[in-house]
PyMOL Python script that loads the backbone (N, CA, C, O; Angstrom):
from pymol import cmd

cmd.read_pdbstr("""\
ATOM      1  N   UNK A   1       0.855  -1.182   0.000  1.00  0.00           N
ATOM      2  CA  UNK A   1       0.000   0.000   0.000  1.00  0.00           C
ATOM      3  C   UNK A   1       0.891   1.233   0.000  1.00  0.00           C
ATOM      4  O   UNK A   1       1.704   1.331   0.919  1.00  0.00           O
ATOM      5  N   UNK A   2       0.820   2.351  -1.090  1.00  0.00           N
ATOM      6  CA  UNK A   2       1.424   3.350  -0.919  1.00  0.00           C
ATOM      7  C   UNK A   2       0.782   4.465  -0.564  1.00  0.00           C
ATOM      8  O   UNK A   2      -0.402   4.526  -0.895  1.00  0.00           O
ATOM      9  N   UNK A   3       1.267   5.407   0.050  1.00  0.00           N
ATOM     10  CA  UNK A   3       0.672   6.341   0.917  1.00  0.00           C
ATOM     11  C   UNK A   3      -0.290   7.067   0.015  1.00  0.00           C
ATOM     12  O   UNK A   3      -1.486   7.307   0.177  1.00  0.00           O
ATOM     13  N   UNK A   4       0.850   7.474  -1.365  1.00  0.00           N
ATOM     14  CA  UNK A   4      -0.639   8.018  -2.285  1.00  0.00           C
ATOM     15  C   UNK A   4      -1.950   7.412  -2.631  1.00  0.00           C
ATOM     16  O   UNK A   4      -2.951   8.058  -2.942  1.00  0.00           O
ATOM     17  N   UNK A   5      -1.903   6.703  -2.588  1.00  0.00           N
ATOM     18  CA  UNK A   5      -3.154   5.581  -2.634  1.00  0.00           C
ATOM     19  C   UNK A   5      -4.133   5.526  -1.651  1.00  0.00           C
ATOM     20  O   UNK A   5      -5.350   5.353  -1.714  1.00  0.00           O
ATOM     21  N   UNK A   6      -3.262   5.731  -0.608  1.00  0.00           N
ATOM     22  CA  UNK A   6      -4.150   5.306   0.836  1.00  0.00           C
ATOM     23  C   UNK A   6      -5.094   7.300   0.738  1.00  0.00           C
ATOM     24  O   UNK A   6      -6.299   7.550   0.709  1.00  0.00           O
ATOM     25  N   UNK A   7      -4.403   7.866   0.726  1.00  0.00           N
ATOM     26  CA  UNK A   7      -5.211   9.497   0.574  1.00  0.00           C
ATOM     27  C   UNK A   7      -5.463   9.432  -0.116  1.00  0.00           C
ATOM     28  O   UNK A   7      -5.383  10.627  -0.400  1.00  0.00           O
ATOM     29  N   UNK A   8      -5.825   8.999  -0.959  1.00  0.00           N
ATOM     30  CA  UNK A   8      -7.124   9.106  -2.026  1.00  0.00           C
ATOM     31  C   UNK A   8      -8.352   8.095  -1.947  1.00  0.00           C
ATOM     32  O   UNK A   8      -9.270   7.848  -2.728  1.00  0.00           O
ATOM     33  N   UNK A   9      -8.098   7.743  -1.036  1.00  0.00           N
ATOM     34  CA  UNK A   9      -9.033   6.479  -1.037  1.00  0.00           C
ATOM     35  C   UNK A   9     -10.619   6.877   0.081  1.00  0.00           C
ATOM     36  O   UNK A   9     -10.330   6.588   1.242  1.00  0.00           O
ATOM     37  N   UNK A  10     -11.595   7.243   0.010  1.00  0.00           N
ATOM     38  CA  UNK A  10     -12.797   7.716   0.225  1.00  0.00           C
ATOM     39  C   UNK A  10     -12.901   7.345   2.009  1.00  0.00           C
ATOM     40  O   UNK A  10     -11.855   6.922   2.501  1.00  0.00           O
ATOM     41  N   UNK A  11     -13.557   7.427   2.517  1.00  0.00           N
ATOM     42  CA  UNK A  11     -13.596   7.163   4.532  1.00  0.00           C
ATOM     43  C   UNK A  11     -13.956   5.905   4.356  1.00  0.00           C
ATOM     44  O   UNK A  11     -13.368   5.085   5.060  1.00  0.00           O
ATOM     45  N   UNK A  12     -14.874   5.460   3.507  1.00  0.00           N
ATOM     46  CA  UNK A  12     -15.573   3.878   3.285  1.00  0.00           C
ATOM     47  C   UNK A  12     -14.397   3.054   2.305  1.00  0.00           C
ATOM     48  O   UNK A  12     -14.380   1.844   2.532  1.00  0.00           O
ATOM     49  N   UNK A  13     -13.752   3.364   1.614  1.00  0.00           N
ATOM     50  CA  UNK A  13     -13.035   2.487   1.155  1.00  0.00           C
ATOM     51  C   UNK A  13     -12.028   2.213   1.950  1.00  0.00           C
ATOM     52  O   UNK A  13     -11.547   1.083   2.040  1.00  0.00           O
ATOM     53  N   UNK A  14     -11.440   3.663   2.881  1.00  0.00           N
ATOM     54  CA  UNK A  14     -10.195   3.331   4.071  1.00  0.00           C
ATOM     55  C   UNK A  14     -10.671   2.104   4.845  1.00  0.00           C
ATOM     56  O   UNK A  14     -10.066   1.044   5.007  1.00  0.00           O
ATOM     57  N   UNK A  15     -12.371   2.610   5.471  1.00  0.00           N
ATOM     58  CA  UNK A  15     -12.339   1.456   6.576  1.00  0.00           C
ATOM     59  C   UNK A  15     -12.553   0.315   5.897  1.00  0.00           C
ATOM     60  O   UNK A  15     -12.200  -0.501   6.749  1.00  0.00           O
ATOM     61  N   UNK A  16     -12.910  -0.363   4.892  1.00  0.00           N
ATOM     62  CA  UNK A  16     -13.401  -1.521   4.410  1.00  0.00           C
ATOM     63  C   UNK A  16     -11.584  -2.019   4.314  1.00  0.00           C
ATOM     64  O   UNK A  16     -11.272  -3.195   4.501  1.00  0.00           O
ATOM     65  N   UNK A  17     -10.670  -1.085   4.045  1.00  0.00           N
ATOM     66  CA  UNK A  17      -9.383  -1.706   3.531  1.00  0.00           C
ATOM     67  C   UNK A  17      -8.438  -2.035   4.956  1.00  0.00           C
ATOM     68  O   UNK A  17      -7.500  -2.832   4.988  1.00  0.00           O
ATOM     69  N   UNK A  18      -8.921  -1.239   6.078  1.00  0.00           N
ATOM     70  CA  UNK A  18      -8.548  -1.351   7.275  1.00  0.00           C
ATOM     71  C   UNK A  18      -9.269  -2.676   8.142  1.00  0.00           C
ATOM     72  O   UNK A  18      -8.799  -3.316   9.083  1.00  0.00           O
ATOM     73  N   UNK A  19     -10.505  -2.809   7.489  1.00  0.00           N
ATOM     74  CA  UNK A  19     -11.191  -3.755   8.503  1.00  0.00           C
ATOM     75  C   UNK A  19     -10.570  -5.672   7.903  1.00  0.00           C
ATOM     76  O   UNK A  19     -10.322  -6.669   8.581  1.00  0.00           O
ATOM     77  N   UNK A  20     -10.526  -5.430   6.361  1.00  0.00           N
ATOM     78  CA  UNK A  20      -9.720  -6.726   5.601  1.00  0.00           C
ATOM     79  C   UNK A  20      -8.630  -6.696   6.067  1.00  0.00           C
ATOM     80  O   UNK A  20      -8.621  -7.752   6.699  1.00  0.00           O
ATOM     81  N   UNK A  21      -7.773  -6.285   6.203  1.00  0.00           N
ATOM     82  CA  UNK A  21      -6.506  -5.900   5.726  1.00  0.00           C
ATOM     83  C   UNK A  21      -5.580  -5.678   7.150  1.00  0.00           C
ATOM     84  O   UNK A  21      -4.419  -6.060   7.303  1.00  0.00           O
ATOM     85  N   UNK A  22      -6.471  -4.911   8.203  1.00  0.00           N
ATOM     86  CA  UNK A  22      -5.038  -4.535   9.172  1.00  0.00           C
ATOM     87  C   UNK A  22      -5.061  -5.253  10.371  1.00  0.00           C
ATOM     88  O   UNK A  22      -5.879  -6.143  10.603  1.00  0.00           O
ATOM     89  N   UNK A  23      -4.222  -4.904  11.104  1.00  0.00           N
ATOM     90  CA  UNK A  23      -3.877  -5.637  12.062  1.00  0.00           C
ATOM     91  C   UNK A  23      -4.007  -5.255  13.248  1.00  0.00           C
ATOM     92  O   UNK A  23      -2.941  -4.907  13.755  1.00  0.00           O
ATOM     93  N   UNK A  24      -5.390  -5.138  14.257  1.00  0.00           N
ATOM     94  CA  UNK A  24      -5.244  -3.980  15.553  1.00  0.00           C
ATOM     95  C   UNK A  24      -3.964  -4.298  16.126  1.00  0.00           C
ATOM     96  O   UNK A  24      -3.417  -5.401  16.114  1.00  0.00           O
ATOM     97  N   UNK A  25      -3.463  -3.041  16.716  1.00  0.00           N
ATOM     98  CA  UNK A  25      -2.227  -2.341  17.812  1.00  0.00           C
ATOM     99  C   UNK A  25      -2.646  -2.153  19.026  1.00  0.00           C
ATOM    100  O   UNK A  25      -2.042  -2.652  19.976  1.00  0.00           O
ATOM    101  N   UNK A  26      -3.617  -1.492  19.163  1.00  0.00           N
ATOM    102  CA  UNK A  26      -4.229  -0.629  20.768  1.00  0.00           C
ATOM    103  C   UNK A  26      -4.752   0.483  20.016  1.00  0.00           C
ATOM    104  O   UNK A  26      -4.504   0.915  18.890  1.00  0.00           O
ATOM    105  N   UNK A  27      -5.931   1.005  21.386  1.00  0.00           N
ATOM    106  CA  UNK A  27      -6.326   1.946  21.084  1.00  0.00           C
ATOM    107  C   UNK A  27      -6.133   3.393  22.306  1.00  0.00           C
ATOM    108  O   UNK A  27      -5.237   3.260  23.139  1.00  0.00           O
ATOM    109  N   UNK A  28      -6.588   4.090  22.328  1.00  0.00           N
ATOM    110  CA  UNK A  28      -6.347   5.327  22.794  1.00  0.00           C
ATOM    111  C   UNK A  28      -7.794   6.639  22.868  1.00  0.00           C
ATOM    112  O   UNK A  28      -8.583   6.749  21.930  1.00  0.00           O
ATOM    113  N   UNK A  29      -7.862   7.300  23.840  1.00  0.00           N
ATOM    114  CA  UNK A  29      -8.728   8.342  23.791  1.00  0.00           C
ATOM    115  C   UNK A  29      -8.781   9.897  24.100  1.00  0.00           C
ATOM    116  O   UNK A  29      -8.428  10.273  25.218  1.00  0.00           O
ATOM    117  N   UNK A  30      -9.140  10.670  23.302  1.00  0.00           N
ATOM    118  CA  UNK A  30      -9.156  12.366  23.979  1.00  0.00           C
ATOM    119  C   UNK A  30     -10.470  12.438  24.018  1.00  0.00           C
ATOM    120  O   UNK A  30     -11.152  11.437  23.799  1.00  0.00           O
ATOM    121  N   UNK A  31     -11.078  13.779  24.335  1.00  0.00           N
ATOM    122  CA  UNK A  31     -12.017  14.000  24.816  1.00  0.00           C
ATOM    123  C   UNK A  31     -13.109  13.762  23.948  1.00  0.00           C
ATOM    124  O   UNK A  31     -14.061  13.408  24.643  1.00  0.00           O
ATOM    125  N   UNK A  32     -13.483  13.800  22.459  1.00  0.00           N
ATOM    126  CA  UNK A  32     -14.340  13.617  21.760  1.00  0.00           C
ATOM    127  C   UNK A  32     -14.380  11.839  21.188  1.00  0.00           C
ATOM    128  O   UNK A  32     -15.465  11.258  21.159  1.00  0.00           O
ATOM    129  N   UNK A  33     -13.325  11.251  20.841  1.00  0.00           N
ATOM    130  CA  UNK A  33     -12.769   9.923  20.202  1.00  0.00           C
ATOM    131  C   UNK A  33     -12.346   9.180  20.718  1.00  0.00           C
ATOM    132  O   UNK A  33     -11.389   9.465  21.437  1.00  0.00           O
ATOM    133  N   UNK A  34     -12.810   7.824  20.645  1.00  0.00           N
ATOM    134  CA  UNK A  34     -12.335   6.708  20.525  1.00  0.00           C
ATOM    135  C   UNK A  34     -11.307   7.027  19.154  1.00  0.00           C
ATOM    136  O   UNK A  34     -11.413   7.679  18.115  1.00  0.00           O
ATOM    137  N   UNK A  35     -10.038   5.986  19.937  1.00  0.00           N
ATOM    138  CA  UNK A  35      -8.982   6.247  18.331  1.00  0.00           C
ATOM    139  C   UNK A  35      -8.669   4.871  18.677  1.00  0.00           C
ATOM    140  O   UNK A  35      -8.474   4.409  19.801  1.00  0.00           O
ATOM    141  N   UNK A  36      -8.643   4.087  17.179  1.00  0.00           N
ATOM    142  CA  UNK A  36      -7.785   2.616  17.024  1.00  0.00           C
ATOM    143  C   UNK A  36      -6.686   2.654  16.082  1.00  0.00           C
ATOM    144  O   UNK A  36      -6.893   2.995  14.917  1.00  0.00           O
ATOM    145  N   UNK A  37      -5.403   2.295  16.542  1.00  0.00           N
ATOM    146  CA  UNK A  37      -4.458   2.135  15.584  1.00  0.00           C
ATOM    147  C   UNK A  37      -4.212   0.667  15.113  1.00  0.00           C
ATOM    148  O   UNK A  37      -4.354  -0.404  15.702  1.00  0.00           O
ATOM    149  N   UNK A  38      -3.663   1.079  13.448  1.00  0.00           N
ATOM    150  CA  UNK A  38      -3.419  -0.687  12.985  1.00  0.00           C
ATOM    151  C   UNK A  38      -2.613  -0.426  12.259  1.00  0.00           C
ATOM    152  O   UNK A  38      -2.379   0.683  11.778  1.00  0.00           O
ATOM    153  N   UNK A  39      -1.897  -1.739  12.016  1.00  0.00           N
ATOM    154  CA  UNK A  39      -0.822  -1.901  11.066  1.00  0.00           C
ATOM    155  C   UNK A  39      -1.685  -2.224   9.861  1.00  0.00           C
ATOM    156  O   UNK A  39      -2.638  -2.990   9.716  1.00  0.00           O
ATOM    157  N   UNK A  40      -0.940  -1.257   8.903  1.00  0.00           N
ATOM    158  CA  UNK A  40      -1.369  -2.037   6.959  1.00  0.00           C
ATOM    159  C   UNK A  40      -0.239  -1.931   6.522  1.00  0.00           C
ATOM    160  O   UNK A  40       0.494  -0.944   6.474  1.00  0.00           O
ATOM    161  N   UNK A  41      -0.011  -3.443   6.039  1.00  0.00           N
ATOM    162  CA  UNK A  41       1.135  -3.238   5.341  1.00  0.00           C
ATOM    163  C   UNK A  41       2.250  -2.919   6.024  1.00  0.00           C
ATOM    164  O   UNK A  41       2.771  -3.866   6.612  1.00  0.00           O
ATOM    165  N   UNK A  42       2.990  -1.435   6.165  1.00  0.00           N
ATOM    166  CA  UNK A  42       3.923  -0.971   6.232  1.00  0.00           C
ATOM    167  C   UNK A  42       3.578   0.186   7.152  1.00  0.00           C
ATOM    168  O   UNK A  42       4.361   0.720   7.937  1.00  0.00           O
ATOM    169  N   UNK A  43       2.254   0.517   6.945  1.00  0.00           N
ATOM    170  CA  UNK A  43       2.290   1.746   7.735  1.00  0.00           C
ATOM    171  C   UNK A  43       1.119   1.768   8.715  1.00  0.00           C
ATOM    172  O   UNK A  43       0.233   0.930   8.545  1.00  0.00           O
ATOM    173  N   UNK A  44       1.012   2.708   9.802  1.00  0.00           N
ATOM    174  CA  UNK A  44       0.499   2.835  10.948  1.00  0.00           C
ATOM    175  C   UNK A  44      -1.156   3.552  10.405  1.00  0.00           C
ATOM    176  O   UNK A  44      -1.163   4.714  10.001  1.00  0.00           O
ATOM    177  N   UNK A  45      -1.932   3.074  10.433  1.00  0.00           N
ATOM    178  CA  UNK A  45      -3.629   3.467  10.649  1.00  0.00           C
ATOM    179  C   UNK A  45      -4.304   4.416  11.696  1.00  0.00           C
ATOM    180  O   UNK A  45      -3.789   4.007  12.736  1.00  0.00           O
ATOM    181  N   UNK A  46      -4.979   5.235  11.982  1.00  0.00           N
ATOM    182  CA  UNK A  46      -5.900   5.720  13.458  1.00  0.00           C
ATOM    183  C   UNK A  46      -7.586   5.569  12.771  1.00  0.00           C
ATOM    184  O   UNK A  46      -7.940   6.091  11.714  1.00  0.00           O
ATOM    185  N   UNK A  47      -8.012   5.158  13.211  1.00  0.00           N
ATOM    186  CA  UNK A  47      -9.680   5.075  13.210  1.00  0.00           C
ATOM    187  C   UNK A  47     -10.136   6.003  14.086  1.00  0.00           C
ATOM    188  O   UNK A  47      -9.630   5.860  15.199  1.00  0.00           O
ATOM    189  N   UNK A  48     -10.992   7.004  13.988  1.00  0.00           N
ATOM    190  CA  UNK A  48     -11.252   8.181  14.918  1.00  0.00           C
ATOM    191  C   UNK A  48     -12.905   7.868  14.935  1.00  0.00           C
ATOM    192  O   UNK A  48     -13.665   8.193  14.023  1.00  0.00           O
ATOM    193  N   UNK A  49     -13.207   7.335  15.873  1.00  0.00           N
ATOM    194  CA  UNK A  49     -14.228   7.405  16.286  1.00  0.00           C
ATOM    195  C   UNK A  49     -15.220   8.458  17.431  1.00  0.00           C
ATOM    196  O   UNK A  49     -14.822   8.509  18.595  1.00  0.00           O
ATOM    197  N   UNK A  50     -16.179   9.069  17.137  1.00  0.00           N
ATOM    198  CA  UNK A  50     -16.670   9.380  17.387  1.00  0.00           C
ATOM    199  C   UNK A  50     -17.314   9.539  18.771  1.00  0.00           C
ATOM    200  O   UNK A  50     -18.498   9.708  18.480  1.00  0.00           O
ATOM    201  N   UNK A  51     -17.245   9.570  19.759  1.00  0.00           N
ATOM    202  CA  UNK A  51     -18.085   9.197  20.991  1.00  0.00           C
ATOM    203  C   UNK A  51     -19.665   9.305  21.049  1.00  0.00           C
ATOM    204  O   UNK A  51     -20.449   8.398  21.328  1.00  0.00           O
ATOM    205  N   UNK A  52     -19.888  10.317  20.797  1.00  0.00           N
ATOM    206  CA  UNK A  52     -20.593  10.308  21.399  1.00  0.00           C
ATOM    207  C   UNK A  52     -22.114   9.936  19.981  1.00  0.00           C
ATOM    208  O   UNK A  52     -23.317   9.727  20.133  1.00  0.00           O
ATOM    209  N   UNK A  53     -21.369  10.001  18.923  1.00  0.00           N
ATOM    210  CA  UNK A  53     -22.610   9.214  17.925  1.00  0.00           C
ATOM    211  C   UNK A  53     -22.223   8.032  17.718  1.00  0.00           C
ATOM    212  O   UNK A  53     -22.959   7.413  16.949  1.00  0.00           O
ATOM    213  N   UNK A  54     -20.848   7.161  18.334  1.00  0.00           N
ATOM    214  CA  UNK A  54     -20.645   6.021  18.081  1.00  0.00           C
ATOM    215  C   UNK A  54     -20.053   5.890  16.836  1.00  0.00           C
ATOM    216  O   UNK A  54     -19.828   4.709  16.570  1.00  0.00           O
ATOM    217  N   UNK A  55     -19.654   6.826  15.811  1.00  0.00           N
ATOM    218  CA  UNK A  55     -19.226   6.430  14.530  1.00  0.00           C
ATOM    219  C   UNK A  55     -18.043   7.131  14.569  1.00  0.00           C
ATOM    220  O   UNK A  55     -17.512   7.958  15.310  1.00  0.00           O
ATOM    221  N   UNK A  56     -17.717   6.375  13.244  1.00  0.00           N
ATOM    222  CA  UNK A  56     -16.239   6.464  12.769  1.00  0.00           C
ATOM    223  C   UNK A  56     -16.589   8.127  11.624  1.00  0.00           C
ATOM    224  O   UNK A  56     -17.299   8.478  10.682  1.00  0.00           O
ATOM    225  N   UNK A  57     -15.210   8.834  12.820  1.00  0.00           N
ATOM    226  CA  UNK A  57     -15.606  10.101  11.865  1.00  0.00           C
ATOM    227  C   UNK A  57     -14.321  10.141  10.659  1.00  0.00           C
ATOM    228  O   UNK A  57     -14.435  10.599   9.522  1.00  0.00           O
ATOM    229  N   UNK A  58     -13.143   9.553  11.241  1.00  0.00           N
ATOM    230  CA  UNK A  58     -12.334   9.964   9.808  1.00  0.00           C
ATOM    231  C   UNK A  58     -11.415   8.840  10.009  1.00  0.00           C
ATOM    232  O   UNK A  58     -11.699   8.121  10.966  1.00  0.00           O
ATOM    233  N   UNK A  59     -10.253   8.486   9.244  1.00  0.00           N
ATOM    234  CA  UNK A  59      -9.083   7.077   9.211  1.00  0.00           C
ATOM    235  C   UNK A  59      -8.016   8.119   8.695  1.00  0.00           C
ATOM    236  O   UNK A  59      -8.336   9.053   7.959  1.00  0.00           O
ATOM    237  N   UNK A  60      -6.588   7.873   9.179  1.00  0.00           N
ATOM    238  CA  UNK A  60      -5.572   9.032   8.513  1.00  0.00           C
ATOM    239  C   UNK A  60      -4.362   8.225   9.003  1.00  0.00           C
ATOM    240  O   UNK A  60      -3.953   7.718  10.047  1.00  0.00           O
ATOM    241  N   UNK A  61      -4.017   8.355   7.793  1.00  0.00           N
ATOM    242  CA  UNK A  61      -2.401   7.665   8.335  1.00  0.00           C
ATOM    243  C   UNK A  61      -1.619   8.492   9.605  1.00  0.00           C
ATOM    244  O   UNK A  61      -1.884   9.667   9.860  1.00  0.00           O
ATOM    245  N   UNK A  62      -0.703   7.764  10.294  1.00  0.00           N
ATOM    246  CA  UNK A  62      -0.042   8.134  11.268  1.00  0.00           C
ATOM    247  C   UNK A  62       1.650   8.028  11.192  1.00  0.00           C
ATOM    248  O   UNK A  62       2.348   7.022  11.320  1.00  0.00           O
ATOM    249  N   UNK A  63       1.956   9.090  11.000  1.00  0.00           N
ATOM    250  CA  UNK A  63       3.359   9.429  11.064  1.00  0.00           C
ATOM    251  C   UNK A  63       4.109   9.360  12.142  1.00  0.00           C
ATOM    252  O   UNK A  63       5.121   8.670  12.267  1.00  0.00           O
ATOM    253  N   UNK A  64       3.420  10.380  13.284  1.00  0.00           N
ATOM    254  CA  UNK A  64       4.102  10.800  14.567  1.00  0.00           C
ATOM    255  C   UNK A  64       4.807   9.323  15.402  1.00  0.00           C
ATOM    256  O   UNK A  64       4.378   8.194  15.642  1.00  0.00           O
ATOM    257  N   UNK A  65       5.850   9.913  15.612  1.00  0.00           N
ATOM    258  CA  UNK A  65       6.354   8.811  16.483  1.00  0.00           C
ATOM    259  C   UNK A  65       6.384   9.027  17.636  1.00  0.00           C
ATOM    260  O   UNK A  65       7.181   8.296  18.224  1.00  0.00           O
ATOM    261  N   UNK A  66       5.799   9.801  18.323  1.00  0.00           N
ATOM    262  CA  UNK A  66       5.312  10.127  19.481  1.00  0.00           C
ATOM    263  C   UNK A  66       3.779   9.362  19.802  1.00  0.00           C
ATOM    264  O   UNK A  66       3.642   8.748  20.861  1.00  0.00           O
ATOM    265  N   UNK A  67       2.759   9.442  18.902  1.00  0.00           N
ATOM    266  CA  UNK A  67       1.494   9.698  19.107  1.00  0.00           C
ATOM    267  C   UNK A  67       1.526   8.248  18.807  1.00  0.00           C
ATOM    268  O   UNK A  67       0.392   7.856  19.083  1.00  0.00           O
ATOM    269  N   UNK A  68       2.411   6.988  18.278  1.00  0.00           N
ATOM    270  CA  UNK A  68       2.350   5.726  18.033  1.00  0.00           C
ATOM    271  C   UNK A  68       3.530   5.146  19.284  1.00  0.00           C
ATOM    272  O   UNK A  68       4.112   4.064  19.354  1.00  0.00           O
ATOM    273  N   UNK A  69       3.583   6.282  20.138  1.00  0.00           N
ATOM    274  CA  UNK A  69       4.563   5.357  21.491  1.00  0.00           C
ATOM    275  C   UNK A  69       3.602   5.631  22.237  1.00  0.00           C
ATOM    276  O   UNK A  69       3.872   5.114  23.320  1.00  0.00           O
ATOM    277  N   UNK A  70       2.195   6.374  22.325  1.00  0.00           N
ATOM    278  CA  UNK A  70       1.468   5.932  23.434  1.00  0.00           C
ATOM    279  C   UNK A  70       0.794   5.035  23.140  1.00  0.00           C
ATOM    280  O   UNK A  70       0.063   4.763  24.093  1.00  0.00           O
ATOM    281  N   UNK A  71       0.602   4.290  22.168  1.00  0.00           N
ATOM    282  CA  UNK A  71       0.351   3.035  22.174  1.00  0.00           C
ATOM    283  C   UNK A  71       1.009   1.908  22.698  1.00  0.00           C
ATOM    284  O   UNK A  71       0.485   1.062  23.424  1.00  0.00           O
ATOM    285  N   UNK A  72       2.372   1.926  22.241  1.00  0.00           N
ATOM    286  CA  UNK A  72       3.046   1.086  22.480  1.00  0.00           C
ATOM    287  C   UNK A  72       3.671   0.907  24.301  1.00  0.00           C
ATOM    288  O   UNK A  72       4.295  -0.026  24.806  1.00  0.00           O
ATOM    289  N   UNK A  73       3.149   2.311  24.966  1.00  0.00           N
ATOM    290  CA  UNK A  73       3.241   2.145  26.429  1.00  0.00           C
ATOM    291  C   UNK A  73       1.398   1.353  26.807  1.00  0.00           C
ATOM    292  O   UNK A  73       1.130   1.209  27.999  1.00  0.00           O
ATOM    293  N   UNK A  74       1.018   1.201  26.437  1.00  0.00           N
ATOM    294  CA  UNK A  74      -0.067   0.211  27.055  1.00  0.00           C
ATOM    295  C   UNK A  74       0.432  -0.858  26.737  1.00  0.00           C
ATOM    296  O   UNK A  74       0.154  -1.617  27.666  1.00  0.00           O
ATOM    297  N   UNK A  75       0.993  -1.390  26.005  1.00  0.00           N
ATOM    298  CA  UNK A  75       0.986  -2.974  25.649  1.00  0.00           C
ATOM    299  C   UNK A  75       1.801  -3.659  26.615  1.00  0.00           C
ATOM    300  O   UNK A  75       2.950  -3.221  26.679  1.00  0.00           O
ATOM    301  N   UNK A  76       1.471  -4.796  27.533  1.00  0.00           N
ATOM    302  CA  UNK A  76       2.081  -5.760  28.559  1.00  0.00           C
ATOM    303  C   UNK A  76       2.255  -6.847  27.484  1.00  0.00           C
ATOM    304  O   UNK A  76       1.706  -7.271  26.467  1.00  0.00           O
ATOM    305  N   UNK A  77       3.366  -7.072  28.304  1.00  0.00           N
ATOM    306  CA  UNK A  77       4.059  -8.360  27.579  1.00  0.00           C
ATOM    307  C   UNK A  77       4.719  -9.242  28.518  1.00  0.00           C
ATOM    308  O   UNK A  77       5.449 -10.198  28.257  1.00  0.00           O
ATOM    309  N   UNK A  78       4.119  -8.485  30.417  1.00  0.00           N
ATOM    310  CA  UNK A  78       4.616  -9.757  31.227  1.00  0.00           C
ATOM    311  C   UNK A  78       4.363 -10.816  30.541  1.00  0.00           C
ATOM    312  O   UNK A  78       5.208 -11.205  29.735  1.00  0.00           O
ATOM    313  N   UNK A  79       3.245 -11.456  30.697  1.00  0.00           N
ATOM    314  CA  UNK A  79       2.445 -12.461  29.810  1.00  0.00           C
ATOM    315  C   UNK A  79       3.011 -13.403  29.866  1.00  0.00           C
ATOM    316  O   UNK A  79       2.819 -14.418  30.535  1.00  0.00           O
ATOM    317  N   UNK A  80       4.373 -12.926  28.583  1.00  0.00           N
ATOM    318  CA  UNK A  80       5.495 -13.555  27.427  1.00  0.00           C
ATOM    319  C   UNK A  80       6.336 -14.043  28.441  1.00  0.00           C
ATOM    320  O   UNK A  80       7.072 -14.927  28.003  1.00  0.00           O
ATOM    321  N   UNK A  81       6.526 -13.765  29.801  1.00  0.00           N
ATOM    322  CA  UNK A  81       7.349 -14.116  30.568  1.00  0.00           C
ATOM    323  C   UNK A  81       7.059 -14.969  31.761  1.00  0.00           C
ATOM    324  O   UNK A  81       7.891 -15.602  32.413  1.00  0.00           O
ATOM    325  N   UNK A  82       5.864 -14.907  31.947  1.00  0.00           N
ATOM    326  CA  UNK A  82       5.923 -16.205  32.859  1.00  0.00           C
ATOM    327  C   UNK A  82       5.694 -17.469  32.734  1.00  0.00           C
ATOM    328  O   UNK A  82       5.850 -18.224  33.694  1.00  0.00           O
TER     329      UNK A  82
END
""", "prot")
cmd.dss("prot")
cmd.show_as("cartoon", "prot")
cmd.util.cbc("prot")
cmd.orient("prot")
């Protein structure tokens, strides 16, 4: 999947290609959204959901490598170790 591709691609074709296709990470919240990140391919996903109508308001690729390490601070992996 190349990035030009992925921005051009309509809110319904993102999520239909996100819901086949990716791989949940974790999710995350601010005051209006539910946000889910996923792997496609190569690159990082956010699903911005809506709260308070329950829907998905937009999908946008994710660059920040900040805003994809607060994901990666929820994830336990004691688990793997005992």
């Amino acid at each position: 999947m190349k990035i030009a591709h992925f921005n051009k691609l309509t809110l319904i074709q993102r999520l239909k290609l996100v819901k086949e296709n990716g791989i949940y990470i974790g999710a995350r919240e601010n005051i209006n959204h539910f946000i889910y990140l996923f792997s496609l391919d190569a690159l990082y996903v956010e699903v911005f959901m809506y709260k308070q109508l329950n829907q998905i308001q937009w999908i946008e690729l994710q660059h920040n490598q900040n805003i994809i390490s607060e994901y990666v601070q929820k994830v336990n992996i004691q688990n793997l170790f005992d």
